[in-house]
C-alpha positions in Angstrom: 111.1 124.7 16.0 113.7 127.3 15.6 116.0 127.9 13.1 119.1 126.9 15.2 117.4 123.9 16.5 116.5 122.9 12.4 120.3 123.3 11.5 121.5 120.7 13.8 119.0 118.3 13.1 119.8 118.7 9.1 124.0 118.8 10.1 123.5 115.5 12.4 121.2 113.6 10.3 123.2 113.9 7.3 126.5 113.0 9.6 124.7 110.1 10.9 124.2 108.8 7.0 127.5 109.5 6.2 129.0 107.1 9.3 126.4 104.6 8.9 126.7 103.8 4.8 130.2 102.5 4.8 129.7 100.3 8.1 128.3 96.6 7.8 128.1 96.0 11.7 125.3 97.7 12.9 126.1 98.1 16.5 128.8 100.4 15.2 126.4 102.8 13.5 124.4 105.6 14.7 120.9 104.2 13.8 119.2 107.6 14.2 115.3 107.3 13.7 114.3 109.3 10.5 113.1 113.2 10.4 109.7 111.7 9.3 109.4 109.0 12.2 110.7 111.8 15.0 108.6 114.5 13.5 105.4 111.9 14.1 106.5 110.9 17.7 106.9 114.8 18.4 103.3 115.6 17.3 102.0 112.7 19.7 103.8 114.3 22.7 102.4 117.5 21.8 99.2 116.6 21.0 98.9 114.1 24.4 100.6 117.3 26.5 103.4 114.5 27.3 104.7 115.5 30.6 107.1 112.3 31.3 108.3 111.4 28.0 111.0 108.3 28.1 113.3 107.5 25.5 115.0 103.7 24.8 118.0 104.2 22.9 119.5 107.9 22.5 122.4 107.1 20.3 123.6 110.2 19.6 120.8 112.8 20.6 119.4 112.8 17.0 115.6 112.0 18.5 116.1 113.0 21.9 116.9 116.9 20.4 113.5 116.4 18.5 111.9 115.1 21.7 112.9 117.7 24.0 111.9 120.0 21.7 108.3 118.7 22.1 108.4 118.9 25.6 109.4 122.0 26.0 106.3 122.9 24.5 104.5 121.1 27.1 106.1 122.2 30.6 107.7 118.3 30.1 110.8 116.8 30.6 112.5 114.1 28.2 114.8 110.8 29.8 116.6 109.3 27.4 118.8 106.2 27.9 121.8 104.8 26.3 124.3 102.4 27.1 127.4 103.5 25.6 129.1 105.8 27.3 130.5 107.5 23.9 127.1 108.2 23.1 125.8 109.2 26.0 128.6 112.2 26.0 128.2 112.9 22.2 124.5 113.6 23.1 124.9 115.8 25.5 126.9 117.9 23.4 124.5 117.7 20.7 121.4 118.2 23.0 123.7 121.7 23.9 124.5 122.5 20.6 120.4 122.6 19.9 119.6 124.7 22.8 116.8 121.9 24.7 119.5 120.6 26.9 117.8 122.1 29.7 114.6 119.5 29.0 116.2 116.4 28.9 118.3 113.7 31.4 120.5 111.7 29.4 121.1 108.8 31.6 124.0 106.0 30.9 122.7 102.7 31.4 120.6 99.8 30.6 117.2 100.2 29.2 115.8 97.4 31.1 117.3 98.6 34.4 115.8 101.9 33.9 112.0 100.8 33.4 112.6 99.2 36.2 113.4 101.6 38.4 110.8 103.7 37.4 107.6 104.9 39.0 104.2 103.2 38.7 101.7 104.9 36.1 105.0 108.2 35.9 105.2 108.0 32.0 102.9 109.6 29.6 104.8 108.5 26.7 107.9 105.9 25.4 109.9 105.6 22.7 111.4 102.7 22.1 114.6 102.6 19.9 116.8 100.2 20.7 117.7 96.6 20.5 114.3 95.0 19.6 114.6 91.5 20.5 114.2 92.9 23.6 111.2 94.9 23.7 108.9 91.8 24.7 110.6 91.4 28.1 110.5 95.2 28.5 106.5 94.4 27.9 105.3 94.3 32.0 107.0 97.0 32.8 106.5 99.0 30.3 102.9 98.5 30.8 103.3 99.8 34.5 104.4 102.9 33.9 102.3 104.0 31.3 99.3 106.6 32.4 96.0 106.2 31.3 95.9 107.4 27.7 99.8 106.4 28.0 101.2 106.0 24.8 104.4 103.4 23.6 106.2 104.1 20.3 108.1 101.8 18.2 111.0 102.7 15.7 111.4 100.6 12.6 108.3 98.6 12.9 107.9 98.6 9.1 112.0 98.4 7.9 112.5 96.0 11.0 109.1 94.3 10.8 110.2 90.4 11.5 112.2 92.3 14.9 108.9 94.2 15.9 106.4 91.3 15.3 106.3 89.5 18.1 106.0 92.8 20.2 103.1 94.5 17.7 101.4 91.3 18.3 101.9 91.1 22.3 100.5 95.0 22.2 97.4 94.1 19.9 96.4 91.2 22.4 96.2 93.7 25.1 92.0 94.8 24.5 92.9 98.2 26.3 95.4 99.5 23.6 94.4 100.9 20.6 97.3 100.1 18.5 98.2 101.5 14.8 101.4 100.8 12.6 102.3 104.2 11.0 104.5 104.2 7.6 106.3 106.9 8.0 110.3 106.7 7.7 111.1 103.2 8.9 107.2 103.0 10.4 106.2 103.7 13.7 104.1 101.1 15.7 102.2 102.8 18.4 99.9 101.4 20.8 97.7 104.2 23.3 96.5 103.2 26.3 92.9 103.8 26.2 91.1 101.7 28.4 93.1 101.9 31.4 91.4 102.7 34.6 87.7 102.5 33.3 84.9 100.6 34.4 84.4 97.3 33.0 
């Protein structure tokens, strides 16, 4: 990570605290995932050589500039999706403003629409970082996409546990993940798909 790259990370996470203390409705704040929690998802798209990595939820860049980051190191490219078109532009800027905006397609629109649309068995790795009532209908498609050795990241698994449970228990009943919950920032649930096109 360079140094110009560090220096917006520190300047936006410290603007995101600031805009999120005084707010009491959450939609309205920033919700960027913590340096801690970003730094761990980083290291697994580095250490899987993520090609395809797919973001949930890009608020305002905070991650995705972490993210990119990674797969730049990796030949990759980063999708990230958000649905509010503020946020969408102020990531772009931000993305710019760290040099990686060359890595990553910030796309405006709904994350469910998205996985979708996208390719069978295309995606090496997803975070997910948005509204997480929803993560158990993202579930079959989700599981499409993923590669063998795929890997699915959840934000705020450990700060947001009662959101995430229902989805940390659908990914544990699935006997080809190998799922761990990380407590690192808000805690990081991450399930790798490790079984997926071997014999029986």
């Amino acid at each position: 990570m360079d140094d110009q790259l560090a220096r917006v990370l520190d300047d936006l996470y410290e603007e995101g605290r600031a805009h999120d203390g005084p707010l009491a409705d959450r939609l309205l704040r920033l919700r960027n995932m913590t340096p801690d929690a970003a730094r761990l998802v980083s290291t697994l798209i580095r250490a899987r050589r993520a090609t395809s990595v797919l973001e949930i939820g890009t608020s305002n860049g905070y991650s995705a500039i972490w993210f990119a980051d990674a797969v730049r190191d990796t030949g990759g490219r980063l999708t990230t999706v958000e649905i509010d078109a503020d946020r969408v532009t102020a990531a772009l800027a931000n993305l710019d403003r760290a040099g990686v905006r060359e890595y990553a397609d910030v796309v405006h629109g709904d994350g469910a629409e998205t996985l979708a649309r996208t390719p069978d068995a295309s995606v090496d790795l997803v975070v997910l970082d948005a509204e997480r009532p929803a993560y158990v209908d993202y579930w079959p498609q989700l599981r499409r996409i993923l590669r063998p050795y795929g890997i699915v990241a959840v934000d705020n698994a450990v700060s947001h546990r009662d959101q995430v449970t229902a989805f940390h228990e659908l990914l544990t009943a699935e006997k080809e993940f190998a799922v761990a919950l990380h407590e690192v920032g808000d805690g990081v649930l991450t399930g790798i798909r490790v079984r997926a096109g071997q014999p029986k």
